[in-house]
N, C-alpha and C positions, 0 to 999 in steps of 0.2 A: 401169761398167767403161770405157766409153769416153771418158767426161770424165777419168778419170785413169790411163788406160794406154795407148788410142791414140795414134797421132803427130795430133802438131796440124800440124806441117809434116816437110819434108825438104831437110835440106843438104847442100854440097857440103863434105864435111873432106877435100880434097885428097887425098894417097895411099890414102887410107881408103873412100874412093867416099861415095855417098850414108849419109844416116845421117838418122832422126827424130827428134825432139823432141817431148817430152811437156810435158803443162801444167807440170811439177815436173821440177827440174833435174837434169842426169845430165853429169858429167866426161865431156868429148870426146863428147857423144851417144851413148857406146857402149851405154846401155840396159840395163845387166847384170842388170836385174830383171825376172825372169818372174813372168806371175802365172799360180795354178794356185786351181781352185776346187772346194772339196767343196760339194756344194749340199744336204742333207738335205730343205731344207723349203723350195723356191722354187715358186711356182703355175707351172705351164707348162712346167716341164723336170723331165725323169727324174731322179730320185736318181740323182749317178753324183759321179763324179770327174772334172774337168777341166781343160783347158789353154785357158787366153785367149789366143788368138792375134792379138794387139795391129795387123798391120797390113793381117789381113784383117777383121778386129773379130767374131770367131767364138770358138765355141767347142770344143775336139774333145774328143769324149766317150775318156776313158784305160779308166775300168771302169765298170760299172754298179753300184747300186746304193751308198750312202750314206746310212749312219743316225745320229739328234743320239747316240745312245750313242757310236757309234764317234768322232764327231766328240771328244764329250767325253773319252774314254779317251784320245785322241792330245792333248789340251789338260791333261792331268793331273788328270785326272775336273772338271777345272772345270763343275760342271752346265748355266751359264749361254750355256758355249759351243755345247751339243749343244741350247740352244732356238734358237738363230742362224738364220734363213735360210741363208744360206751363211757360209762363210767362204774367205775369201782368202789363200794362203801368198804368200809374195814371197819367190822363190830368188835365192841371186846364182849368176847363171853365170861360172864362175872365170874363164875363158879372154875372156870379153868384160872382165871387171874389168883383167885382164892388159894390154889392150892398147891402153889407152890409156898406161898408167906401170905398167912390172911394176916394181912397190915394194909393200914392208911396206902402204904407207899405201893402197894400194890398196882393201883390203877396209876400212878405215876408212872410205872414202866412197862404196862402197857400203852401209854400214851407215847414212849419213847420208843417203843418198838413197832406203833405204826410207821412213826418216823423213820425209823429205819427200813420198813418196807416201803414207804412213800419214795426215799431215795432210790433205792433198787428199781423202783418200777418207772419211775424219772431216767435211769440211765439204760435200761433196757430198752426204753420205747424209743429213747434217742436214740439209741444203739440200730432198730428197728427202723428208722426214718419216720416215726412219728412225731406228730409235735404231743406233747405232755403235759397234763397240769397238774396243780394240786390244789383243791378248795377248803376255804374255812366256813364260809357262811353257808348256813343251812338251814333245814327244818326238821331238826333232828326227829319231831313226833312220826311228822308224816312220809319223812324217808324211810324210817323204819315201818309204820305201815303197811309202806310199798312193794315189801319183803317177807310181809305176814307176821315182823318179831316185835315183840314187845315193848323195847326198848325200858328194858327192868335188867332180864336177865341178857339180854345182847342189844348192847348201846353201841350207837354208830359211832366213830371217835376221827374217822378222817375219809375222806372221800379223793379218788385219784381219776384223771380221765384221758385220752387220748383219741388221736383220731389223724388224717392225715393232715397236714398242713396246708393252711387258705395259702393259692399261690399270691405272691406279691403282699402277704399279712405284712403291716407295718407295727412293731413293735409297741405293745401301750405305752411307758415312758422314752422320753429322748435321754440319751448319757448326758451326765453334770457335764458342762462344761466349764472354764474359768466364770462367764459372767452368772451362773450360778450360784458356785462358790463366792462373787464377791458381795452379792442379795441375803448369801445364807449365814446364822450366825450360830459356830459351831460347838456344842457345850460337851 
């Protein structure tokens, strides 16, 4: 969490006072992405729900207890998410989004800027010897729920999760091979 959500430095953006920087880019440093962590299955920390607090690099416990069920039911029974160690939401907080350019295109580049966190945290964890995902489907209401927010002023926008790898996992698609290609018709 801290190779891809703590600040790596702090600048000065003039009217705006000091501001962080992460490994992975953010318009005007404003940061608009929180991370929030349901943890089911981590060795050493309580089952709970929590908040990454990025620039003291903690974590504050919201509720206790978290289970890969509930994990799963908030991911759209996806099974694979409820064997995860944790998972990672990334909200955007509207009001940070707002101010560096209150525009339409604002929440566009917070959506690109999870993306960019989403990578980072894909090659860290690979880096880490985890295996890694990244999920779309969800239940945006009651994930955010699950964290006490509103989902008004802090919307969930991407979800990341890790854990150590099923030994012998066999890959969910097989690689195209030629008799694929000659079934498939390419546009």
């Amino acid at each position: 969490m801290h190779t891809v959500f703590a600040p790596v430095d702090f600048i000065d953006t003039g009217p705006r006072g000091a501001r962080y920087r992460r490994t992975s880019p953010s318009a005007g440093a404003c940061q608009e992405l929180e991370a929030y962590l349901a943890a089911p299955h981590v060795h050493g920390l309580a089952p709970g729900w929590y908040h990454y607090n990025a620039v003291e690099h903690s974590l504050e416990l919201l509720a206790q207890g978290c289970t890969g069920a509930e994990v799963s039911a908030l991911r759209a029974g996806q099974q694979h998410a409820g064997k995860a160690a944790f998972l990672l939401v990334l909200t955007a907080v509207i009001g940070r989004l707002n101010d560096h350019r209150a525009t339409a295109r604002s929440y566009r580049v917070g959506l690109l800027n999870a993306g960019h966190l989403g990578q980072t945290f894909v090659l860290t964890a690979t880096a880490l010897g985890l295996g890694s995902m990244q999920l779309s489907a969800c239940n945006d209401g009651a994930l955010a729920e699950s964290f006490g927010l509103d989902a008004v002023t802090h919307v969930p926008v991407h979800v990341l999760g890790a854990g150590l790898p099923d030994e012998g996992a066999q890959p969910i698609a097989s690689p195209a091979g030629l008799d694929a290609f000659r079934r498939t018709t390419l546009t």
